[in-house]
N, C-alpha and C positions, 0 to 999 in steps of 0.2 A: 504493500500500500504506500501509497507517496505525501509525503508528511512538507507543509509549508516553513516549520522550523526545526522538528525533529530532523536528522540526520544533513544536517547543515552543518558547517565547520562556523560557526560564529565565534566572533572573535569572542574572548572572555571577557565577561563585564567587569574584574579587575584589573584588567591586564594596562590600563592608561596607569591608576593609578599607583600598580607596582613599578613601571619602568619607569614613570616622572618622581619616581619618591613623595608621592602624597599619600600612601597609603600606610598608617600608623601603628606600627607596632609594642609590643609591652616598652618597650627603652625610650617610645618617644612621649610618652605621657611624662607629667610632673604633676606633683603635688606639692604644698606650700611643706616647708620644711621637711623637707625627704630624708631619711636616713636611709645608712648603709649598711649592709650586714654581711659579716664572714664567719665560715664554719673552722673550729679546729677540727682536723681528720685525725684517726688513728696512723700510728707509724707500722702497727704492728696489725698483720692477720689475722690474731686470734689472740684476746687477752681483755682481762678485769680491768676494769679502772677502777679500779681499790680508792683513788684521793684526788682531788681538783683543789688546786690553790688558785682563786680568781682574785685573789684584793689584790694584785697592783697591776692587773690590768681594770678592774673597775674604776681604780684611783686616777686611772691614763686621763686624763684631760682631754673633752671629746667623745668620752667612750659615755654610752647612756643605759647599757644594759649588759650585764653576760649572764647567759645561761647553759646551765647543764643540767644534766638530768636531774635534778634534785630541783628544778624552778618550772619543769613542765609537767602535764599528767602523765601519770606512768599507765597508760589503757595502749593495751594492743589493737592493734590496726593492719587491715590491709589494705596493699598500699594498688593494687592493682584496678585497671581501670574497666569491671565488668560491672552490668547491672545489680540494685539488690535484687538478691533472693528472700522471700519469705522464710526458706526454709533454711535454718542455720546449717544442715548436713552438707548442703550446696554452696556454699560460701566459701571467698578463697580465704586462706589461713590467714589469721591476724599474728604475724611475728614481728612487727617492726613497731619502735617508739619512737616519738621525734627526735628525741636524743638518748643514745644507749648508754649503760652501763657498765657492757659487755663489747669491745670491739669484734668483730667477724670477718673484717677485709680490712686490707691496707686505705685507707680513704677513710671509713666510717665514722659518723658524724658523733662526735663525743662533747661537744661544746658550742656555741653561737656568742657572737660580738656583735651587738647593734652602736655606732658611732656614725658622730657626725659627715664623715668622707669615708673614702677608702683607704687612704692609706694611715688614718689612726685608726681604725677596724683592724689592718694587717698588722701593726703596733702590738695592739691590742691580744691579737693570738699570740704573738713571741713570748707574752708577760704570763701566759697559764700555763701552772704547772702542774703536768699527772705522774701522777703515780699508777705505773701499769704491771699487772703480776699475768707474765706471756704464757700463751700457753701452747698446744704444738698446731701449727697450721694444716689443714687439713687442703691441700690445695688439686687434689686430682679424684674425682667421685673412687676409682680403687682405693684411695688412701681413708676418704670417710668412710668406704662401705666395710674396711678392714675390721678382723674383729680387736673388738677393747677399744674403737677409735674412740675417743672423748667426743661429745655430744655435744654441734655446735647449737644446735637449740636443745632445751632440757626435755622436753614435752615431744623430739620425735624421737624413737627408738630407731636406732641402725643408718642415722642422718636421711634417711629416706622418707622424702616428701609425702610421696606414693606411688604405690605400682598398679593402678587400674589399667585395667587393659580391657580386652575383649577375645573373645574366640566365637568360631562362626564354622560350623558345618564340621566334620569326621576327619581332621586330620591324619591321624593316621594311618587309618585307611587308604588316604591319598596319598601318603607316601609311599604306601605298601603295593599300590595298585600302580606308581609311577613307572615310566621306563627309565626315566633320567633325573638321577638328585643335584641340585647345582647348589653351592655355597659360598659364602662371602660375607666380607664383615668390611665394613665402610665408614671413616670418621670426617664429621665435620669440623669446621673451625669455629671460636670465636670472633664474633665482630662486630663494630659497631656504626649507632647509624648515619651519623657524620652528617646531621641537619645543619642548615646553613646558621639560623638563629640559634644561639644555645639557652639553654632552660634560663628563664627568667621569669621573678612574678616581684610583685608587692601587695601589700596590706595595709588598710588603716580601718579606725572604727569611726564609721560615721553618727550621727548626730542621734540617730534615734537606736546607738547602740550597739548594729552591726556589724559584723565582719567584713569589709567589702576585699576580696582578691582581683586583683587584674592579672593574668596569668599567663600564657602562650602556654595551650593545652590541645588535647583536640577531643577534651570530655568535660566541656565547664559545669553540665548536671552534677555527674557525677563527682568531679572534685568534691562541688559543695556538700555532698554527701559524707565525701573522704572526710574532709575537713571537720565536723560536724562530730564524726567519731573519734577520731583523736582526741577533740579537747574534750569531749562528754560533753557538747551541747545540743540545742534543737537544730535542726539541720535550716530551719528559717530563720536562724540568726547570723548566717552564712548567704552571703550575696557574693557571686563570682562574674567577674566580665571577660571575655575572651577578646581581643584585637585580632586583627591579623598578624598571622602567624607563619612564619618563615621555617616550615620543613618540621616534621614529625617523624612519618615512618615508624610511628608505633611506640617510641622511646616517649611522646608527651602522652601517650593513654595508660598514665600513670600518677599516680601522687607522690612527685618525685622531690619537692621543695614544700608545695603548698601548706602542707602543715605547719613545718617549722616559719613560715611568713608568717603566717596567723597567729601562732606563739610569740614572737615576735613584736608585732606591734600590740599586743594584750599587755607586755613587759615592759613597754615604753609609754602607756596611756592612752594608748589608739593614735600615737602619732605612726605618719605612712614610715611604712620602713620595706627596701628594695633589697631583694635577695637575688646577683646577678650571677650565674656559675661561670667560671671561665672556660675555655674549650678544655684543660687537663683534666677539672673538674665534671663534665659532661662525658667524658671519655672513662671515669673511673667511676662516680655515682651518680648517672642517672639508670638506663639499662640497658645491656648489650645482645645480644642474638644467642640463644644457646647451643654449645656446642652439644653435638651426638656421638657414638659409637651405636653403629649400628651388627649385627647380624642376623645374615638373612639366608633363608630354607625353603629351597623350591622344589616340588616334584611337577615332572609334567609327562606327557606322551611323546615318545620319538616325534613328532611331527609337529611337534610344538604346543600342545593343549596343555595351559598347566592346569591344574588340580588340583593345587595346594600351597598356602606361602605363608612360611612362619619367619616374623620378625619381631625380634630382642633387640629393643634401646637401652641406653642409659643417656639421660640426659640431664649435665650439669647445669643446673638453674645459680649456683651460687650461692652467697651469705643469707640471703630472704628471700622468702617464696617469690612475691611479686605475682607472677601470672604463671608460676612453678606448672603443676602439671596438665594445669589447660593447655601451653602449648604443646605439650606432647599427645593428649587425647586428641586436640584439633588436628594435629598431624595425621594420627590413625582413623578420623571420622571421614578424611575427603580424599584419602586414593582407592576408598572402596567403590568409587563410582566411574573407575577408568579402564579396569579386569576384571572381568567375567568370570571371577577363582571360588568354587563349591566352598573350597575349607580353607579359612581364616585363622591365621593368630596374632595377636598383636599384645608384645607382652614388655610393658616400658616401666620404667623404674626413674624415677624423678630424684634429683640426689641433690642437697644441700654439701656448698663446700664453703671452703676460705677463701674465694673471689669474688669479684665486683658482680653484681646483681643481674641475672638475665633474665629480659623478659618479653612482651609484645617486639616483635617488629617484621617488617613487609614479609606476610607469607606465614609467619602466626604458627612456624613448625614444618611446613609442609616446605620448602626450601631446600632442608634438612631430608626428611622423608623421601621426596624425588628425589633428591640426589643420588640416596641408595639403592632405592627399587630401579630407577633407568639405567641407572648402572649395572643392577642384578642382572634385568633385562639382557642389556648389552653384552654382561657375560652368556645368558643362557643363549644366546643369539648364536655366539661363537663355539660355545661347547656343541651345541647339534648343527652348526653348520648350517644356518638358516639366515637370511637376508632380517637385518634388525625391524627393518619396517612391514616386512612381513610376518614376523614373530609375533609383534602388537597387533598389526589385523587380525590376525587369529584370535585372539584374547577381550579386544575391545565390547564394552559393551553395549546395550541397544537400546535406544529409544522405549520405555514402559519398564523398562530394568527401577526395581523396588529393593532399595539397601532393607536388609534384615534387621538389621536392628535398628534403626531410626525409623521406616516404615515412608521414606521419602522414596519420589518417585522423579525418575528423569522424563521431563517433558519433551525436552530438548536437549536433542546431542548433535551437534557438528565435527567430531576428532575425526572419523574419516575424513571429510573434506579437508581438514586440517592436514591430514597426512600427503594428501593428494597436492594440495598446495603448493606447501614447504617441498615436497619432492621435485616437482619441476620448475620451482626459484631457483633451487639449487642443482639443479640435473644432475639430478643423484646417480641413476645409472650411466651416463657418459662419464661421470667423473670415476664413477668406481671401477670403471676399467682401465682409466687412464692411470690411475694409481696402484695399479694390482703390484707391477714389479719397478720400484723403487730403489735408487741407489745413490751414493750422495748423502752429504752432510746435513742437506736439510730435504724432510719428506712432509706429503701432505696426507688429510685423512677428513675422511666426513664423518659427524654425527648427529645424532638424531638424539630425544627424549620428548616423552608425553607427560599431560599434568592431566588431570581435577582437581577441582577446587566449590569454591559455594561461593553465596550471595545472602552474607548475611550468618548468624549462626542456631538459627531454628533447627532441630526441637532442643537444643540444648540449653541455651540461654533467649532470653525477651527481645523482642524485636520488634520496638515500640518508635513511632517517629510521629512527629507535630510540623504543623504546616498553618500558619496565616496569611489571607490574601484579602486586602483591602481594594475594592475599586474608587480611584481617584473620580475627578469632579472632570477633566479631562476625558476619559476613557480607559487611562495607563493603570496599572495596578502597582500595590507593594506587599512583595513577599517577602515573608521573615518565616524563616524555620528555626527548629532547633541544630539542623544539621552543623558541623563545624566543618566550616573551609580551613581546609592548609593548606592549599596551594597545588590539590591534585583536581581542582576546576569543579563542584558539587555545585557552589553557585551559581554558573553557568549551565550547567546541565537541570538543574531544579528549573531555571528561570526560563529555557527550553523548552521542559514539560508544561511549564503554565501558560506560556505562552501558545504553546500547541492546539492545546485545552480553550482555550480563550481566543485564538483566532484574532494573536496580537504580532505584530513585530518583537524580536528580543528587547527593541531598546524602551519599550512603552512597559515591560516589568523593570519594578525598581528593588532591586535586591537589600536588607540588609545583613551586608556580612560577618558584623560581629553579633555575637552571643552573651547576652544579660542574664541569667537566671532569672532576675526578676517576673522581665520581659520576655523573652524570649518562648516558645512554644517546646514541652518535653518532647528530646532527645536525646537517648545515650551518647552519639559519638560518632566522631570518622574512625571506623575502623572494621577489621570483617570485610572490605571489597563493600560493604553495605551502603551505600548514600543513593546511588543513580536507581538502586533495586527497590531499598526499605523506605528510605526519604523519600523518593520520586512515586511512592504507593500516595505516601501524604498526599503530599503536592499537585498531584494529579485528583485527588480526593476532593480536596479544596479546592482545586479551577473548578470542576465537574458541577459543586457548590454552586460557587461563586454565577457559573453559567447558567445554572435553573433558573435562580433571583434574579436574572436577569432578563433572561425571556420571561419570564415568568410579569415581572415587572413589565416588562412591554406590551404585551397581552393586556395590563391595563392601559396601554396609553393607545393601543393602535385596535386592542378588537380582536387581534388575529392570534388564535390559542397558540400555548409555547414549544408544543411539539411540532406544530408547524415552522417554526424558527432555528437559525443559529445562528451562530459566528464566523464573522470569515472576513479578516482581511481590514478591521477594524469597524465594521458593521454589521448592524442586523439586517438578515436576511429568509430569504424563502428557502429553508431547507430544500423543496422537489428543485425548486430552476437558480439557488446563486442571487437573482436579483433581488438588490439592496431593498430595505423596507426604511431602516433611519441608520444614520451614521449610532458608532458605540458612544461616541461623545456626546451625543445629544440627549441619547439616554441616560447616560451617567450623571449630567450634568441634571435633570428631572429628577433623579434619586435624591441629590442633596437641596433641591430647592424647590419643588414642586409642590404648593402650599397645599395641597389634599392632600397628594398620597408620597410624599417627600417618608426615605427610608432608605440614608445610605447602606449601601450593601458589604458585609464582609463576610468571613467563612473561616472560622478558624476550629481546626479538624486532627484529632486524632486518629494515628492509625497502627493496630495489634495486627503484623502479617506474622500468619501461622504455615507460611511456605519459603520453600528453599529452592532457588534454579541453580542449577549444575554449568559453569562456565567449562570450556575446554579449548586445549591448543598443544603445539608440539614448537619447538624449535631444532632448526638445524644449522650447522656450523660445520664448515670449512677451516682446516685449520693450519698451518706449514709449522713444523718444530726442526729446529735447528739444533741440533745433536751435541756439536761443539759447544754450544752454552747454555742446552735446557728451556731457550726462552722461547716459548709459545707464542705463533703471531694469529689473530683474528682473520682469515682473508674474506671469508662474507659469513653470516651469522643472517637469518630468518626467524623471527617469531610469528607463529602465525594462530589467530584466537578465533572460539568461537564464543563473541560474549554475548548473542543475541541480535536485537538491532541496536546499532550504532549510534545514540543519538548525538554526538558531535564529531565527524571523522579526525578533524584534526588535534583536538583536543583527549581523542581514545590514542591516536601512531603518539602525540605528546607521550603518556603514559609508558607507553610501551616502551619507548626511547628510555626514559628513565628506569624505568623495572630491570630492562635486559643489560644495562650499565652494572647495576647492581650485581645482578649476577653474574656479570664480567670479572668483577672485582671480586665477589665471594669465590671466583673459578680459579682465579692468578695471583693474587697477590693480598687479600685482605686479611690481618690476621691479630686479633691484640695477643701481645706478648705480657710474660709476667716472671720475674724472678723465681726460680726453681725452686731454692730454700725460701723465702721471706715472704713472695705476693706482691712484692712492688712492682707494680705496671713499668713497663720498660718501654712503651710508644703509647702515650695516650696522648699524643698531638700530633697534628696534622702533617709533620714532618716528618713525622721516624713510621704514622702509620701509614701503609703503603695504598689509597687510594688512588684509583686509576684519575689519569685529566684529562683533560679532553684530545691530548697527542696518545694517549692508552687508548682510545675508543675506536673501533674501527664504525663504518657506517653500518647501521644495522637495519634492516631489512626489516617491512614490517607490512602485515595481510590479515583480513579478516574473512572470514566464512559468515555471511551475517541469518540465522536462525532465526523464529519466531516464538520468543519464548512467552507461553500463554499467561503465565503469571507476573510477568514482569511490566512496567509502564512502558506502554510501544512497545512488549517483543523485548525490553532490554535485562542482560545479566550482567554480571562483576567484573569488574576489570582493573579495579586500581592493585591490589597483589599478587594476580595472578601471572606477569610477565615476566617474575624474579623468579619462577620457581622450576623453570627449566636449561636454562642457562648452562646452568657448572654441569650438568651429568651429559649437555650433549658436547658440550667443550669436552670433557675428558674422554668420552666415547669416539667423539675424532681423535685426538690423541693415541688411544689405543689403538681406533685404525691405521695411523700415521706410522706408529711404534712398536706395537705389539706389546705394550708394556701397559701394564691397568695401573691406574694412579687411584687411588681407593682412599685417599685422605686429602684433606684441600686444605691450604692450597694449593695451587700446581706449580710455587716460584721455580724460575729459573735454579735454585741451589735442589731441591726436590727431585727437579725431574731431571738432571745431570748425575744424581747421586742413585735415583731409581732405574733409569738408563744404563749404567754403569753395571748397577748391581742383578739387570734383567739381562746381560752381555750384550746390549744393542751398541752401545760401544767400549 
């Protein structure tokens, strides 16, 4: 069907204001008399803080507050950024206090300095002195899962988070009945998410008492919530403001400052007090990607049907839960919608260690997961001797395919065509014979991997979003959601759908961008791929609204019933023939002044979506490795997606650009480092951490297969995580057709894959 704004590349309705610098973010507000505030960190990975000597930095001239744990409430809190649950069994773990008493990582927040500037704030920490009784660092999940390890939280037994898993259909029997057992064991890396803005909020108490946060998040709801529990108060004494916000990726769907801001200016009288992190500081506590060890247990048929696949995680979340084994279940909940496999096991163990905190970010686990299944894949490809994109056909699943244990069904599937695609971008079979016999210092290699993924995270968590749409006096409307923009284009795409709906130009909706709790309409958040899927449910709710009232409204003015009517083009007209009845402005302008039946119109709409669409895509990669130095070069790389329809093209390849960057960098080079004995970060800044630039990037290829997905607004699914999650398994799968050599742990640097080379005798 052909949509007048839907599937348009319109420009972003922030896009003037981000590139001229009038678009304001946390740093560019002021408040009358602003203070500053710095954190003392722990030096040490694991140890008591036995004693705080604060009098002479209190005495600092300047300084107007310090505290430690002994000046805040000692109530646990979780700090991660999912809805409540009614049900406390469902709830993530409350391990973390605003300030500890207990350090658990090198970094951890053991003190705060509120002063007039910065640099008597930094004064200020020199002058505090602890007293620490160390105790042994637990810094690799075998070392906490050891027996006797000391228990870095008192309340879990065996440092283990948890080990939920799932099992699905006769395993062993599938092994028993297999022709071919294939095995492998695959580790991810650490990494972080390297937002352009780094964590920044303030606090002060306004007049009638409240909390007010201004924060760069991308869950100002939910903060207010976070915030709320921490200090033991009503969660309506908590007022949070979102700005625009410079880059997330999953590290701001977190209560990563906010707390201790709020504490903070309660200690200085409700004067504002600005808590700015530096890049070392975001790089060590805010939250990093969690690393995995995988292995993995397949049985299948000579001919490629597998049967069976058992896989064992471990995954290191670090000092505090955070979003601890949600991302690992999230991982195991969305590649069961990509193979067609009778029997399941998915058996992960979530493990508390002595490192900086990992938690939400692009891909929510499932990054990690494909890595190793594509990769499994890619081995079982070569074990029987089968074409890798043929192996997947075989396995792929079908359109009415019902997950067993969720009881979700796929509406839509496009990964065939996806395969189909990506295969002749890249002319897979001319190249693969052009590279069969290779010789020379550097050789090339193609590969392929496949995702699923969701839209949203139904039936496991709420998936609730709010939508207001005011019609002006003009004609134009203003829409205000709760959704948060950070910069992956939602207010564009939302302003799209209502314009769609409403039979407007993009520029006649007036977006606003920031989020007020006060004001603003409930929404959990950017994150989950969820905005264009669950917001755009809203949004489209409310045009839908907004539109009855409207014909509805005209029907009084002209006579002619409202289902004979609509919209198009900024008039009312004759639904059977198009021809105009009265301009939208005329009518509008009737609503707010028309001394009988005068009733401006608004629509402001909640909406509980109790469904999930299945996005799908594969990437493939062309690769040249140079033997002599290890270093892996890009030559063409394809992402190709089936997210439904397309409601902005340029705005969806935007996206993709960025997702498949990322997993460029997770493939080659990304990686936080940390002292072996002690925990101290050894690259937690932009220099020593090895982020690709834009001379790393080759040009990356980008195609959609565009679907009708029934549930979705216009046909549309997910698409802001889904482009990172197949990257690194089809990089290293060319790799191993380039080399023969399987690179099973990422990254893939240059010193890696010289040393793995060497030790495979490729050279």
């Amino acid at each position: 069907m052909a949509y007048s704004v839907v599937g348009q590349s319109a420009q972003r309705v922030d896009a003037v204001a981000k590139v001229t610098g009038k678009a304001k973010y946390t740093d560019d507000f002021f408040e009358r008399d602003m203070l500053v505030a710095k954190i003392l960190r722990s030096p040490y990975a694991h140890a008591w803080v036995r004693q705080i000597d604060t009098v002479q930095a209190k005495a600092l001239p300047g300084v107007e507050a310090v505290l430690t744990y002994h000046d805040v409430p000692h109530i646990k809190f979780a700090t991660a950024g999912h809805p409540f649950n009614l049900d406390p069994k469902h709830r993530d773990r409350a391990d973390r206090l605003i300030l500890t008493d207990k350090a658990r990582f090198v970094g951890d927040a053991v003190a705060a300095v509120v002063a007039a500037d910065e640099l008597i704030a930094q004064e200020a920490l020199s002058l505090i002195k602890v007293e620490y009784e160390e105790l042994e660092a637990l810094l690799t999940p075998d070392a906490a899962l050891r027996e006797g390890a000391p228990l870095i939280h008192a309340d879990c037994p065996h440092n283990i988070l948890s080990d939920q898993g799932f099992h699905q259909g006769d395993l062993e029997q599938a092994f028993g009945r297999a022709d071919v057992i294939v095995e492998g064991e695959y580790q991810t890396s650490m990494v972080q998410h390297c937002h352009l803005e780094n964590h920044i909020s303030y606090a002060y108490v306004d007049t009638q008492g409240r909390i007010v946060i201004v924060t760069s998040t991308q869950i100002p709801h939910i903060i207010r919530r976070i915030v709320g529990e921490a200090l033991g108060i009503p969660w309506g004494r908590v007022r949070v403001i979102k700005p625009y916000v410079g880059g997330g990726f999953g590290a701001k769907q977190d209560a990563c400052l906010e707390p201790l801001t709020a504490a903070m200016t309660l200690a200085v009288g409700g004067r504002p007090v600005k808590l700015n992190f530096t890049r070392e500081e975001c790089m060590m506590d805010t939250r990093r990607r969690h690393d995995f060890t995988f292995r993995l247990k397949s049985g299948l048929t000579k001919d490629g049907r597998l049967l069976g696949i058992r896989i064992e995680a471990i995954s290191n979340t670090g000092a505090y839960a955070s979003h601890g084994h949600s991302i690992a279940g999230a991982a195991g909940s969305k590649y069961r919608y990509l193979y067609d496999v009778p029997a399941l096991s998915y058996e992960p163990r979530t493990v508390y260690t002595n490192l900086p905190v990992a938690g939400a970010m692009r891909g929510y686990g499932s990054p990690q997961l494909v890595y190793a299944l594509e990769c499994h894949m890619e081995d079982i490809a070569r074990k029987i001797q089968l074409d890798p994109i043929d192996l997947r056909r075989k396995n792929l699943i079908k359109i009415g395919h019902i997950d067993e244990l969720s009881d979700n069904k796929v509406l839509s599937c496009g990964i065939r065509e996806c395969l189909e695609k990506g295969k002749a971008l890249i002319r897979w079979e001319e190249k693969q014979k052009a590279f069969e016999r290779q010789t020379g210092d550097k050789r090339r290699g193609l590969g392929v991997a496949c995702f699923s993924y969701a839209s949203g995270t139904h039936p496991v968590g709420l998936e609730i979003a709010g939508a207001r749409i005011v019609l002006n006096q003009d004609g134009s409307v203003q829409l205000q959601t709760g959704a948060a923009e950070i910069g992956q284009g939602s207010d564009t795409v939302l302003a799209q759908i209502a314009a769609e709906v409403l039979g407007l130009p993009l520029g006649k909706v007036h977006v606003r961008s920031e989020q007020d709790t006060d004001t603003a309409p409930f929404d959990t958040g950017a994150y989950a791929s969820r905005q264009t899927y669950i917001s755009g449910m809203a949004v489209k709710k409310a045009a839908e609204a907004v539109k009855a009232k409207i014909l509805d409204f005209v029907w009084g003015m002209t006579d002619i019933p409202a289902h004979a009517l609509d919209l198009k083009n900024e008039q009312v007209v004759y639904k059977h023939s198009g021809e105009t009845v009265l301009p939208l402005a005329e009518a509008a302008l009737n609503t707010y002044y028309d001394t009988v039946f005068a009733q401006p119109i608004t629509a402001d709409v909640s909406n509980n979506a109790r469904v999930n669409a299945v996005p799908y895509g594969a990437t493939f990669a062309e690769v040249e490795v140079d033997l002599k130095t290890g270093k892996i070069e890009i030559l063409e790389i394809y992402n190709v997606h089936d997210s439904g329809t397309i409601i902005n093209p340029r705005l969806a390849e935007g996206q993709v650009h960025g997702g498949v960057s990322m997993g460029i960098g997770y493939a080659l080079s990304e990686q936080l480092l940390f002292d072996e004995k002690t925990g101290r970060p050894l690259n937690n800044n932009l220099l020593d951490y090895k982020l690709p630039t834009i001379m790393d990037t080759p040009d990356i290829g980008v195609a959609f297969v565009e679907t009708a997905e029934p549930t979705g607004s216009f046909g549309a699914k997910s698409l802001g995580e889904p482009p990172t999650l197949s990257p690194a398994p089809a990089i290293r799968n060319a790799v191993l057709a380039a080399t023969g050599a399987a690179f099973n742990r990422l990254p893939m640097n240059p010193q890696r894959v010289f040393e793995k080379l060497k030790q495979a005798g490729v050279i």
